[in-house]
Each structure stands twice: as structure tokens, then as C-alpha cells.
C-alpha positions in Angstrom: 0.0 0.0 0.0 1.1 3.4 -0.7 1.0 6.5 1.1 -2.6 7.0 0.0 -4.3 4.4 3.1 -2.6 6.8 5.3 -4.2 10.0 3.2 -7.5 9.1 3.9 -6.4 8.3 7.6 -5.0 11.6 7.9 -8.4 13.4 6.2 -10.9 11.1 8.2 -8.9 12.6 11.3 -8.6 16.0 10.9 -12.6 16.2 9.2 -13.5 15.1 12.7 -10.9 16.5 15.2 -8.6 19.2 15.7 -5.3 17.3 15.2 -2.1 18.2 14.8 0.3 17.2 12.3 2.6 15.6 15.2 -0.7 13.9 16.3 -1.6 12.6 13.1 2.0 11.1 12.7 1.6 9.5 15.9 -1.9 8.1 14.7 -0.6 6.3 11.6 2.0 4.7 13.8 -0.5 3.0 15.8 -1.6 1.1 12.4 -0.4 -1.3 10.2 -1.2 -1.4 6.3 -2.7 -4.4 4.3 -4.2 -5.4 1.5 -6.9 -8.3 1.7 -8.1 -10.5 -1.3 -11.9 -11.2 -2.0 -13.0 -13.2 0.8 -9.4 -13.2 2.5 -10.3 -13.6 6.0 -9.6 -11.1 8.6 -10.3 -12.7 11.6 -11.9 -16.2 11.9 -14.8 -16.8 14.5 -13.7 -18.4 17.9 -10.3 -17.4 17.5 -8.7 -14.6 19.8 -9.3 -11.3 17.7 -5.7 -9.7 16.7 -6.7 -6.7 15.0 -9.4 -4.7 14.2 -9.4 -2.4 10.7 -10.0 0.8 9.5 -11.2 0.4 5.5 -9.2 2.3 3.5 -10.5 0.5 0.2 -12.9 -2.0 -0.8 -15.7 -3.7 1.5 -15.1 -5.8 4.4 -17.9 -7.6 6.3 -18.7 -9.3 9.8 -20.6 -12.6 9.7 -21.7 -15.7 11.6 -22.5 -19.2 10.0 -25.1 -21.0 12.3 -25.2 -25.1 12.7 -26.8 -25.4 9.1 -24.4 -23.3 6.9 -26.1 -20.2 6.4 -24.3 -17.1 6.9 -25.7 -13.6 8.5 -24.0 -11.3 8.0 -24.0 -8.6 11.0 -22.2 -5.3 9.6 -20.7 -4.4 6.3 -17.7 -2.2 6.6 -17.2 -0.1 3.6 -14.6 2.9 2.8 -13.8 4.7 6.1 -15.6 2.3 8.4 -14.0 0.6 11.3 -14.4 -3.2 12.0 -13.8 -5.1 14.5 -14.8 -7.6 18.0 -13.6 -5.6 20.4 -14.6 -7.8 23.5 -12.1 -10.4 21.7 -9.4 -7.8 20.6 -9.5 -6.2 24.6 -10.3 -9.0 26.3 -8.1 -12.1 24.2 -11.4 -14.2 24.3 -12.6 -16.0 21.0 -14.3 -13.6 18.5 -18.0 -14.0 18.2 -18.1 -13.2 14.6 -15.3 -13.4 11.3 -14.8 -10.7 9.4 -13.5 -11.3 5.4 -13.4 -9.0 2.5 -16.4 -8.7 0.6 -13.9 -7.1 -2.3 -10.5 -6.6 -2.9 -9.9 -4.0 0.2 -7.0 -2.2 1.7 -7.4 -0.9 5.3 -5.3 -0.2 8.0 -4.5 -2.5 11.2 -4.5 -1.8 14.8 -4.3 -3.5 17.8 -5.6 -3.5 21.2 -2.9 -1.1 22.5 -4.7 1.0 19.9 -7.2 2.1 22.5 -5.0 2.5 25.2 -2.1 4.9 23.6 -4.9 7.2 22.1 -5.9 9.0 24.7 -2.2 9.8 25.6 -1.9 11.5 21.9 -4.6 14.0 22.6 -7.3 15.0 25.3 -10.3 15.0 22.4 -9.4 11.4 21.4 -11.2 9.5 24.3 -14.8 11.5 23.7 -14.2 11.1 20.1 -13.8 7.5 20.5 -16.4 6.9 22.8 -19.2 8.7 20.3 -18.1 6.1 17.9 -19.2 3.6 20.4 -22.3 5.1 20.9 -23.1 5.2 17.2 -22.3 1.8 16.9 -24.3 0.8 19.8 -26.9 2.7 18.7 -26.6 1.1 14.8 -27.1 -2.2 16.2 -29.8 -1.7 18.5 -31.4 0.0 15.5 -30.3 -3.1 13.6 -32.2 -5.7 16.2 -35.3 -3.9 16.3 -35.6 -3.6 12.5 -35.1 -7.3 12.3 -37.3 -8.5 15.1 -40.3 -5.7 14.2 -40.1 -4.7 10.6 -41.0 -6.1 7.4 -38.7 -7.2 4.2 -38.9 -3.9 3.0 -38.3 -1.4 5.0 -35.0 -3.2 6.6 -34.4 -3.4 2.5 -34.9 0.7 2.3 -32.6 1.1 6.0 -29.7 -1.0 4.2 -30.0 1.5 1.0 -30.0 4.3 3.5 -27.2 3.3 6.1 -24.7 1.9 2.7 -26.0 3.9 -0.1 -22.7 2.7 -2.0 -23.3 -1.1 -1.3 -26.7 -2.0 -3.3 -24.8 -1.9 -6.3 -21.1 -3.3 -5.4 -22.6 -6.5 -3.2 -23.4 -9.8 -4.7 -27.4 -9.9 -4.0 -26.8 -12.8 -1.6 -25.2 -10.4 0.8 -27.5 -8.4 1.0 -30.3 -11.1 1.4 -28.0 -12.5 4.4 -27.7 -9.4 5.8 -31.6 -8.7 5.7 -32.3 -12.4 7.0 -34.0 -13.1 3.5 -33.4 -15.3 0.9 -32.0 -13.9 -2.6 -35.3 -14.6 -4.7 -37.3 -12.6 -1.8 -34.8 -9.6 -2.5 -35.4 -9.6 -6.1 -39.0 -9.4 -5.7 -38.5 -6.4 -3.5 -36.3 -4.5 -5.3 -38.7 -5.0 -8.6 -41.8 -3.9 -6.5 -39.5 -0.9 -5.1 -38.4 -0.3 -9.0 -42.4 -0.3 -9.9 -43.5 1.6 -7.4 
């Protein structure tokens, strides 16, 4: 990877905090750059989590596979989107989830001392940090009621909404498995969506 992963590091940064260019060079130090392969994994399920990933490029995912084979997938991680199981990466216990590259990606690896040099950088890391958190907690609350309350179609419309660049990059399969619905009960959505 070039110096353009770290580019988009550096302008993610200072979009969202007043950083330095001392601070931002101690940032990128924290990471490590990679380039994953369509469906390279990341991290496999029940293993202790090593690193979590900030997307430079590409798509990444998080997923589960239950008893019978079928995945469901839990996030999708596009450009300038953090992944990761936290719980695993802070607390070395086996990861909950995998997480693979939906498309050739490059993104940028941290650990878990990650979190614990941050707030040593700069005081507006730790709030920063911890609103990042909240959204996430907040998507997947969102994310359970939606699946437990509403119908086919209006989780379809929330994916649209929450990755407006994904409907037309993922394989429709994803996108079924991340809505809980099979692939021939997306297409009929999408055509009464496109009729409508």
C-alpha cells in the first residue's frame, strides 16, 4: 500500500478533530497497512481477535454461519468504516463473529494497544472514540429492532439508507443475508420498489 491508506487516515482525522500534524504522525504509527483479497479472511470466529481495521478501500464484512451453513452477516464495513470484536481484541477471548473481505480492500491494522495509547496522543481522542461507540451501539440496536419488528422492505430501504454505495457493489446474496431473507425474496422487493 502506498501512502494513499494513510491519506484518507490523515483526512478522516482531521474532518472530525482538531489534530495536529505531530498527532496525526503518531496516529498512523499505531496502524499497520494491508491489503486483503476477495473473501481473504480477517479474523476467523472463535479465535482470539488480533486486530481490528480501519477500511481504506474495498468492503469488508462481519458474519456468523449458524449449525446449518447459512451465513448472517451482522455489519458491512465499507470505505472509512471501522471493524472489529472488540470484546475479543481487549479482552483475548474468542471472537463472536469473522470478518472477510467482501472485495479486494485495503485498510489499515490496529491493535488493542490502539485504545490505550490514544488518549495519551490527545485529550479530544477519548470522547471522540467513545461517540463512535455510541453510534455503533446505537446502529445495532437500531439493527435488532428492525429485524425482530419490521417487514422485508423497510429493513431493505434502511440498508439503502445506512450503505448507499453497497446496493450496487454486493453480490445480492449479501445483501439477502444481511436482511435475513433469501435472494429470490430480494429480487421481488427490489422489482416492486423499482415499480413503485
Amino acid at each position: 500500500m502506498n501512502d494513499t491508506g494513510y491519506d484518507v487516515l490523515r483526512q478522516y482525522f482531521r474532518q472530525r478533530l482538531p489534530v495536529s500534524d505531530q498527532q496525526v504522525a503518531a496516529i498512523e504509527a499505531l496502524f499497520e497497512p494491508r491489503q486483503l483479497r476477495r473473501h481473504e479472511v480477517l479474523q476467523p470466529a472463535g479465535e482470539v481477535a488480533r486486530f481490528g481495521a480501519f477500511v481504506v478501500r474495498g468492503c469488508l464484512r462481519s458474519f456468523v454461519v449458524d449449525d446449518k451453513g447459512k451465513e448472517h452477516i451482522l455489519q458491512f464495513a465499507p470505505e472509512q468504516w471501522w471493524v472489529s470484536d472488540q470484546h475479543s481484541l481487549l479482552q483475548h477471548t474468542p471472537a463472536l463473529f469473522a470478518i472477510d473481505a467482501v472485495e479486494d480492500a485495503e485498510v489499515l491494522l490496529f491493535d488493542a494497544t490502539f485504545y490505550r495509547k490514544l488518549p495519551h496522543l490527545t485529550p479530544d481522542f477519548p470522547a471522540f472514540f467513545h461517540r463512535l461507540l455510541q453510534n455503533s451501539m446505537h446502529a445495532m440496536q437500531k439493527r435488532l429492532v428492525l429485524t425482530l419488528s419490521a417487514s422485508a422492505e423497510e429493513r431493505y430501504l434502511d440498508f439503502v439508507q445506512t450503505y448507499p454505495t453497497l446496493a450496487l457493489r454486493l453480490p445480492q446474496r449479501m445483501i439477502a443475508g444481511y436482511l435475513g431473507v433469501t435472494p429470490e425474496s430480494l429480487s421481488r422487493i427490489r422489482r416492486e420498489l423499482a415499480g413503485a
